[in-house]
C-alpha positions in Angstrom: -13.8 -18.0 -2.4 -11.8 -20.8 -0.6 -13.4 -22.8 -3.4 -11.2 -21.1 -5.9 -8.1 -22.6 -7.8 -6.2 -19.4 -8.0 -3.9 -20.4 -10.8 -1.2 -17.6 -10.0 -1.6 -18.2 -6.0 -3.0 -15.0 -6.1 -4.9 -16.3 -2.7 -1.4 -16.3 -1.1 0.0 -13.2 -2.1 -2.9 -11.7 -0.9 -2.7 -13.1 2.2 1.3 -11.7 2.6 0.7 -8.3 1.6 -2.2 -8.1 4.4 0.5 -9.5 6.9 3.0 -6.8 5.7 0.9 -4.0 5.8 -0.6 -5.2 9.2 3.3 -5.0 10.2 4.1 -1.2 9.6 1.3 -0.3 11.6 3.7 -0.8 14.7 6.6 0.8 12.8 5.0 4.6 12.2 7.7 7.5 13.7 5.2 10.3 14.2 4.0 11.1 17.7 2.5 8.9 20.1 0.7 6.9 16.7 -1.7 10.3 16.4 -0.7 11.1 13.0 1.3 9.8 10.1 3.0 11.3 6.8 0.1 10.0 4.7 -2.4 12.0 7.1 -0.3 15.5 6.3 -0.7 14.4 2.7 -4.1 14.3 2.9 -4.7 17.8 4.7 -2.7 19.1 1.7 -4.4 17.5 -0.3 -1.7 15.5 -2.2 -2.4 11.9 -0.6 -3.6 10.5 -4.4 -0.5 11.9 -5.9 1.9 11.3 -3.5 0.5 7.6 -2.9 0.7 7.1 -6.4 4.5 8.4 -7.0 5.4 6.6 -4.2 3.9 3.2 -5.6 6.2 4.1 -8.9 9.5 5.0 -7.1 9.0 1.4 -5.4 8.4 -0.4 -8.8 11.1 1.8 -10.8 13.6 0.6 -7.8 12.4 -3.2 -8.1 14.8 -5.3 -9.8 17.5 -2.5 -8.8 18.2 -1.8 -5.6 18.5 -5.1 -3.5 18.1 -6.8 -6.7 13.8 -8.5 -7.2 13.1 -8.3 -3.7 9.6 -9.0 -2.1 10.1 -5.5 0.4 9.9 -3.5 -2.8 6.5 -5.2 -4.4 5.2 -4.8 -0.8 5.8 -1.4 -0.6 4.6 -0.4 -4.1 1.1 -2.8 -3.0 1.1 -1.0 0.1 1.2 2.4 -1.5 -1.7 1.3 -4.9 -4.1 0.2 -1.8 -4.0 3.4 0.0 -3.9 5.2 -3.8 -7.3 2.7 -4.0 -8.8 3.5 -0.4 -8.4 7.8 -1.1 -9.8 8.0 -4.8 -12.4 5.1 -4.8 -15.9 5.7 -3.4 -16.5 4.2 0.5 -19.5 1.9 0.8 -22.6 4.4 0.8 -20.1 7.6 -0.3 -20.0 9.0 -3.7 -17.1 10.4 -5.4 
């Protein structure tokens, strides 16, 4: 792939969202790191949903709040790649 032109620096922005996400995973409030919000979501069952409404509320609040700031994009990203992860088939898994 490094011998791509990525026209919209798509490449980069890739890049950042993996460094933001790889940044909240010291920043979780549950416990001793044994269980997160998004794991009660998906006990009940409402991790798709939930992941999905919370990417809106991010992009809804984009261009609002704080004005176009990048911490709003990140978040919405954040929330469409665990939306991704819970409705998509693993490797080898069938949904």
């Amino acid at each position: 792939m490094s011998d791509i032109n990525y026209r919209f620096r798509e490449d980069k922005i890739l890049n950042e969202v993996l460094e933001y996400i790889s940044k909240t995973y010291n920043q979780h409030y549950v416990g001793k790191e044994e269980i997160q919000t998004i794991d009660v979501w998906d006990s009940l069952g409402s991790v798709d949903t939930t992941s999905r409404d919370t990417a809106i509320k991010y992009l809804m609040r984009y261009g609002k709040k704080d004005g176009f700031n990048k911490k709003d994009l990140m978040k919405a990203i954040h929330y469409i790649v665990l939306l991704y992860h819970f409705t998509q088939p693993q490797e080898g898994e069938q949904k």
